[in-house]
Wavefront OBJ file of the C-alpha trace (Angstrom):
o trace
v 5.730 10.391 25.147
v 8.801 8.088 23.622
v 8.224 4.562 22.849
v 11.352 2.436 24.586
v 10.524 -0.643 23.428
v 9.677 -2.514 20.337
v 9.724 0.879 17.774
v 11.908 2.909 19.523
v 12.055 6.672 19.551
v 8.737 7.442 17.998
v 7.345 10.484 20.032
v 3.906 12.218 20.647
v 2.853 15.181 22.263
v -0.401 14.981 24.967
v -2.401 18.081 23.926
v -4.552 17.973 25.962
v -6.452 17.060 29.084
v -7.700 13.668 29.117
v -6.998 11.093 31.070
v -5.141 7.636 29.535
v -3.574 5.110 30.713
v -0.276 3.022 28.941
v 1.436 -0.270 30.110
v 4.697 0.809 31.890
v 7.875 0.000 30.370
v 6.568 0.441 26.665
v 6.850 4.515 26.813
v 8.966 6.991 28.688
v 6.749 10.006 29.594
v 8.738 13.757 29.730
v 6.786 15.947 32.258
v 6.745 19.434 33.503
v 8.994 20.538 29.791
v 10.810 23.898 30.626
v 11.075 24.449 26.885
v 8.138 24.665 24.287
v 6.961 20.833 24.127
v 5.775 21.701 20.501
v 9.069 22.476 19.516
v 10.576 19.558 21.393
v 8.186 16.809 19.568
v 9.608 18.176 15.979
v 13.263 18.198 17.421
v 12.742 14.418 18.528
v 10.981 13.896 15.315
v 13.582 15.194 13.151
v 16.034 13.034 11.120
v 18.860 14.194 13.972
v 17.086 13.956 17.085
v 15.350 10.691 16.182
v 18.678 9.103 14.862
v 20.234 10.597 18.603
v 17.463 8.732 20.643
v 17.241 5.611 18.905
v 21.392 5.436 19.321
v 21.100 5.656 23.111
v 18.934 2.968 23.188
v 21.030 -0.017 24.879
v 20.761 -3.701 25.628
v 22.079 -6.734 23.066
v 19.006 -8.729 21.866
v 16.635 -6.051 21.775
v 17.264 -2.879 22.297
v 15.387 -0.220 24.280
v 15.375 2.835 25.713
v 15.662 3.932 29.364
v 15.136 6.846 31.117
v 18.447 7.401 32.353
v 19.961 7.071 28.504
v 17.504 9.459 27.792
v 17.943 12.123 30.014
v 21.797 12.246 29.192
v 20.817 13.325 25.504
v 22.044 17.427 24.899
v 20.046 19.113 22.183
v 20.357 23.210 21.320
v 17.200 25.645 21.838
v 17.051 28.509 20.463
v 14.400 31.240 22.560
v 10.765 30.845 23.216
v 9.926 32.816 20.461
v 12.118 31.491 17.860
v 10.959 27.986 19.139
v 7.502 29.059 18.835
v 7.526 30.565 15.256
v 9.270 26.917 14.475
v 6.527 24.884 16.043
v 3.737 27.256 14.586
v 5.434 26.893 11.231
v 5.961 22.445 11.419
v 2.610 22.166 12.876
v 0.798 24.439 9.830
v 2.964 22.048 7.356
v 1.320 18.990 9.419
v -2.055 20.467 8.877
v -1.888 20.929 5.159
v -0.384 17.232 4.952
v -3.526 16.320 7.275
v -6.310 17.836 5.251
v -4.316 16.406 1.737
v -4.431 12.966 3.115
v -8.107 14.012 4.014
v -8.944 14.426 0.530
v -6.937 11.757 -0.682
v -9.480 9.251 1.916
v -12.194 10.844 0.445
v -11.450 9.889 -3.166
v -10.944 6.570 -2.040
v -14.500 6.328 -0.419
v -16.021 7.766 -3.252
v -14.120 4.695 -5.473
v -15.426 2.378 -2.597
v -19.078 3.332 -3.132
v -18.838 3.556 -7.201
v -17.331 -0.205 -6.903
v -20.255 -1.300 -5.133
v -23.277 0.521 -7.194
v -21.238 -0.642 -10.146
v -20.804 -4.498 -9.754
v -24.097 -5.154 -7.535
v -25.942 -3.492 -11.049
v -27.604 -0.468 -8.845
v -25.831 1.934 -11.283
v -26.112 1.357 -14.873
v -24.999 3.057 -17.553
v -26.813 3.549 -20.915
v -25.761 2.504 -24.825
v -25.523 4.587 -27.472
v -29.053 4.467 -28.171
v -29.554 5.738 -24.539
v -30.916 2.282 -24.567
v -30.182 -0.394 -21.097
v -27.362 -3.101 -21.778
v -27.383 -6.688 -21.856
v -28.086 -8.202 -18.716
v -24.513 -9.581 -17.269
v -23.610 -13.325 -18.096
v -22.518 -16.125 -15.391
v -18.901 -17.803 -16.224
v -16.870 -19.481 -14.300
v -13.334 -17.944 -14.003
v -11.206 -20.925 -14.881
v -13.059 -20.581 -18.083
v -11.865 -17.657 -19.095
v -8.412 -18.153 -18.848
v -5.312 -20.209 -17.746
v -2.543 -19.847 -14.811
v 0.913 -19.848 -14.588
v 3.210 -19.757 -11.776
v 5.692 -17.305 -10.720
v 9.304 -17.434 -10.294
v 10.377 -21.057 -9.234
v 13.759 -22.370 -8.042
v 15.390 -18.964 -7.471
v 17.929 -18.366 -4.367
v 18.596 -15.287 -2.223
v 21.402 -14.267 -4.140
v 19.682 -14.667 -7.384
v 17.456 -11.560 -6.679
v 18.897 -8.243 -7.312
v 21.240 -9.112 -9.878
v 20.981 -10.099 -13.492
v 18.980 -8.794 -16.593
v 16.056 -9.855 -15.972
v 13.445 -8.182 -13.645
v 10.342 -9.229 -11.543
v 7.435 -7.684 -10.520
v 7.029 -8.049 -6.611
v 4.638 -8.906 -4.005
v 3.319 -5.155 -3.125
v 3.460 -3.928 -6.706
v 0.271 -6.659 -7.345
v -0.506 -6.352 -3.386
v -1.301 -2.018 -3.789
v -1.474 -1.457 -7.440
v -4.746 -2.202 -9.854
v -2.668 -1.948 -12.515
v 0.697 -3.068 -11.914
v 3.722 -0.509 -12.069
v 6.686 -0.679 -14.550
v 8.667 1.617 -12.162
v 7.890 -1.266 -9.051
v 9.962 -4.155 -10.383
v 13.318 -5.307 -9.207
v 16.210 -7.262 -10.782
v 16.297 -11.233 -10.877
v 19.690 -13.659 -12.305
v 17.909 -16.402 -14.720
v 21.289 -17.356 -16.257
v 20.746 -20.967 -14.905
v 18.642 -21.629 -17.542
v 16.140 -22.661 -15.678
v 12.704 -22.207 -17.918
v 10.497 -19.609 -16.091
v 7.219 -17.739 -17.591
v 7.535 -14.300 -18.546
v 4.453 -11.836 -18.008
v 2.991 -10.393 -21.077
v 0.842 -7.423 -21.790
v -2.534 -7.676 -20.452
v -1.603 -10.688 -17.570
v -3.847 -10.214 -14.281
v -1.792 -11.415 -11.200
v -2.572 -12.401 -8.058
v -1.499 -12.578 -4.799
v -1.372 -16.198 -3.280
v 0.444 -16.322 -0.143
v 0.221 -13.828 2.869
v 0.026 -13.648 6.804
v -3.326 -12.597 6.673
v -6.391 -13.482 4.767
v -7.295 -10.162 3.319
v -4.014 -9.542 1.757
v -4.319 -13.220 -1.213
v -6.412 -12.766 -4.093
v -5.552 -9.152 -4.614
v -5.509 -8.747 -8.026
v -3.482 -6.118 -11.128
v -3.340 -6.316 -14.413
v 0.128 -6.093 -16.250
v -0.403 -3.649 -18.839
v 3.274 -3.370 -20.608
v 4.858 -5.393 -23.524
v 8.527 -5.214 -22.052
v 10.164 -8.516 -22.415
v 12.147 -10.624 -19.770
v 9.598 -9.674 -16.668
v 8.609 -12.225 -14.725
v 6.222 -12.809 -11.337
v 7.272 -13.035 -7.759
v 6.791 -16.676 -6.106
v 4.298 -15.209 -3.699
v 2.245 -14.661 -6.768
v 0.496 -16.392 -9.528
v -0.512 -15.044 -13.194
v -3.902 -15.403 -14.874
v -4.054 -15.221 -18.856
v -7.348 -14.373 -20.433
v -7.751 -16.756 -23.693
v -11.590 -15.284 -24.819
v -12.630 -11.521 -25.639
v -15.462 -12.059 -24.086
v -13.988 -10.254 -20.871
v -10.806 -7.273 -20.918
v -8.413 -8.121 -18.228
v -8.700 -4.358 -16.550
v -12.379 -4.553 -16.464
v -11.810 -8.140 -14.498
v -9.383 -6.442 -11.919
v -11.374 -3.780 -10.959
v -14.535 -6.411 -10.463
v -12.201 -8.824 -8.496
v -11.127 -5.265 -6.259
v -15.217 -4.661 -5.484
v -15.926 -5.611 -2.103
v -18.179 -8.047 -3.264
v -15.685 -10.424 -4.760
v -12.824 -9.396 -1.905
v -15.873 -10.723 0.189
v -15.577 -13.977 -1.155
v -11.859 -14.074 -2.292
v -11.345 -13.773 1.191
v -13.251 -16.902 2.398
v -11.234 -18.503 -0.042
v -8.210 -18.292 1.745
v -6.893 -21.129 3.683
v -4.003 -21.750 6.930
v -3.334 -20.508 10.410
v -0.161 -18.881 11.054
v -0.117 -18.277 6.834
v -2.805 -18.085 4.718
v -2.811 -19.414 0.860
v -5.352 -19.195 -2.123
v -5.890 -22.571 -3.480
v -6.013 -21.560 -7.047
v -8.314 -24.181 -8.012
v -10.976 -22.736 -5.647
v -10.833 -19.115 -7.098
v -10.745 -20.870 -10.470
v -14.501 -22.529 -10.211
v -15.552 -18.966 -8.613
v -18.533 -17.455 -10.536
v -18.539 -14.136 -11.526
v -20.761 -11.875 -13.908
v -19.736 -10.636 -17.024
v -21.319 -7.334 -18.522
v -21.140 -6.279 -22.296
v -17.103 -5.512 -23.630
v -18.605 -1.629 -24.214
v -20.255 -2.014 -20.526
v -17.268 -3.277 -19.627
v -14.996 0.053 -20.908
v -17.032 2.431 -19.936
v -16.903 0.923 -15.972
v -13.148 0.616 -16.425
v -12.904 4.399 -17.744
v -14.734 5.643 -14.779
v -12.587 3.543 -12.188
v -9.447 4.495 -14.382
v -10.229 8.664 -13.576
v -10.729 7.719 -9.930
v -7.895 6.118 -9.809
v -5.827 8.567 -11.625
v -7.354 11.555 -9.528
v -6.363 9.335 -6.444
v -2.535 9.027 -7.247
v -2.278 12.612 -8.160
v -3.688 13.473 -5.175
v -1.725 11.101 -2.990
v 1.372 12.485 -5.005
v 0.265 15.642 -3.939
v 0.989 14.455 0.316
v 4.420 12.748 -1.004
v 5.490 16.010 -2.190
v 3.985 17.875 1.393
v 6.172 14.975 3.408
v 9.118 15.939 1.609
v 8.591 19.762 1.922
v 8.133 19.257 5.394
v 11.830 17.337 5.426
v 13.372 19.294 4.001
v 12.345 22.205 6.540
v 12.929 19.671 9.047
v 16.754 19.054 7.849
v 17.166 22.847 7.820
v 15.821 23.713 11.103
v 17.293 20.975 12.945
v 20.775 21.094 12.369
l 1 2 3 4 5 6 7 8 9 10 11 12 13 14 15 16 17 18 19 20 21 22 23 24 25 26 27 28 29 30 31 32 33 34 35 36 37 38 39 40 41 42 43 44 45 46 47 48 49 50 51 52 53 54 55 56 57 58 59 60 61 62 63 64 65 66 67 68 69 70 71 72 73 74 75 76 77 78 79 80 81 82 83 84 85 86 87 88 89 90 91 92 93 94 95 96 97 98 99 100 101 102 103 104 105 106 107 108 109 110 111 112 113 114 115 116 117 118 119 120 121 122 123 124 125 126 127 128 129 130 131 132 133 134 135 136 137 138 139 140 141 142 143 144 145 146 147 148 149 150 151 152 153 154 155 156 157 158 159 160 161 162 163 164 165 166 167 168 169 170 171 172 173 174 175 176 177 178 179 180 181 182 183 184 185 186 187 188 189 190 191 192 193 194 195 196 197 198 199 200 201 202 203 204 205 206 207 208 209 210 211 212 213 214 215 216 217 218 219 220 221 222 223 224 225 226 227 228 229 230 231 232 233 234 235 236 237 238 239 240 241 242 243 244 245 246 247 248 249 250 251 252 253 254 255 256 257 258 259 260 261 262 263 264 265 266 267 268 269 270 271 272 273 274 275 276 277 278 279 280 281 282 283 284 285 286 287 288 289 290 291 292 293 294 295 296 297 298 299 300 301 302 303 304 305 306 307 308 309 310 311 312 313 314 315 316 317 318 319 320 321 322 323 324 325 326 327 328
């Protein structure tokens, strides 16, 4: 199967014998293959057959593919057996980037389930003293801290250029603590007065098209001058010691407080965080040492997380490679 319309050339193979039904016109469906159809999805997947379907696709406004364009596409086989030690070969690479990305969802459900014991207090850790804690205080957030606003006044062509750098919508949107390597370039010679970020800063998304994605918070942890925040975003700066700013990110990240983050958000077609809502949001505070030890443990999950995601970026790109030898 090819998608034709929409996201073209995308391709699948049917492996088997169920029956399924698909809206005509949205996929072209190859029958009765004379050559291996294995070896025929990772030809069509590869850099060069993908780029060759997508470029036969025709019409002005938006483009799709048709059967006719289709069949008039020449690629090279090489024998059954050949093909077959080249499918066998792609499809063991697929399997090992599979059962990576299996552990990799793992991890993540273990971090899930750690949040929740964690922050709804059914896990506790002990003192020094192998003694309990402090029960957790009540404080409003806006107590805790002040806001400041992202980037304001900028143009299209001020982004990209200039000294100055920002950190952007999906560095705060996927990252619990922000990363130095995820900003981009912004022109402030204007003069224009604009508030950096400083070490420690938890940011926050505040505009999206859907209600799950505002209120995601990360913490800035660098003391790089000249780094500013996207205007999609807002900054938070602790003022008290009562509370560290990466314990407070991974509590806001708990399903319990996306829960209510997320009724927060208001619109239709785009949703926005009034910031004066999440400000007057309660939330329980636990002992600074408390505190470190739950960020610690979230820290090693997280680290164990991007290794092992690193670990299926450097499968994908094994697998390209292959791909950009094979399929020449």
């Amino acid at each position: 199967l090819v998608t034709a319309v929409g996201t073209i050339g995308n391709s699948m193979l049917v492996n088997d014998d169920q029956k399924f039904y698909f809206k005509d016109g949205n996929l072209i469906w190859l029958r009765d293959i004379s050559e291996n159809p294995e070896f025929v999805l990772h030809c069509f997947s590869s850099d060069l057959g993908f780029r060759r379907i997508t470029d036969s696709a025709s019409g002005s406004n938006q483009k799709a593919l048709t059967i006719s364009g289709l069949s008039k596409l020449e690629f090279f086989f090489p024998t059954a057996e050949e093909q077959q030690k080249i499918a066998d070969f792609l499809s063991l690479l697929n399997r090992r980037i599979e059962q990576q990305q299996g552990k990799v969802e793992t991890w993540r459900e273990y971090k899930k389930g750690m949040m929740q014991k964690l922050f709804s207090r059914e896990l506790r850790f002990k003192n020094e003293d192998e003694g309990e804690f402090p029960e957790w205080e009540t404080s409003r957030l806006g107590d805790l801290g002040e806001t400041f606003t992202g980037l304001s006044g900028k143009t299209k062509e001020d982004f990209g250029a200039g000294e100055a750098e920002f950190i952007t919508f999906m560095n705060v949107f996927g990252n619990v603590k922000a990363k130095r390597e995820q900003t981009e370039k912004v022109d402030l010679s204007d003069g224009k007065k604009q508030t950096p970020v400083i070490l420690g800063d938890v940011l926050f998304t505040t505009s999206s098209e859907t209600p799950h994605e505002v209120g995601m918070a990360s913490v800035w942890l660098f003391d790089d001058p000249d780094v500013y925040l996207n205007s999609f975003c807002f900054g938070f700066r602790i003022n008290t010691s009562n509370i560290s700013s990466e314990f407070l990110v991974c509590m806001l990240r708990s399903e319990i407080y996306r829960e209510k983050i997320t009724l927060l958000a208001q619109g239709s077609t785009r949703f926005n965080l009034p910031r004066t809502e999440l400000l007057n949001m309660k939330i329980e505070i636990p002992e600074n040492v408390e505190q470190q030890k739950i960020s610690n443990i979230l820290s090693v999950i997280d680290n164990k997380i991007e290794a092992e995601s690193k670990k299926v970026e450097l499968l994908k790109e094994q697998k390209k490679g292959f791909m950009q030898q094979l399929f020449i």
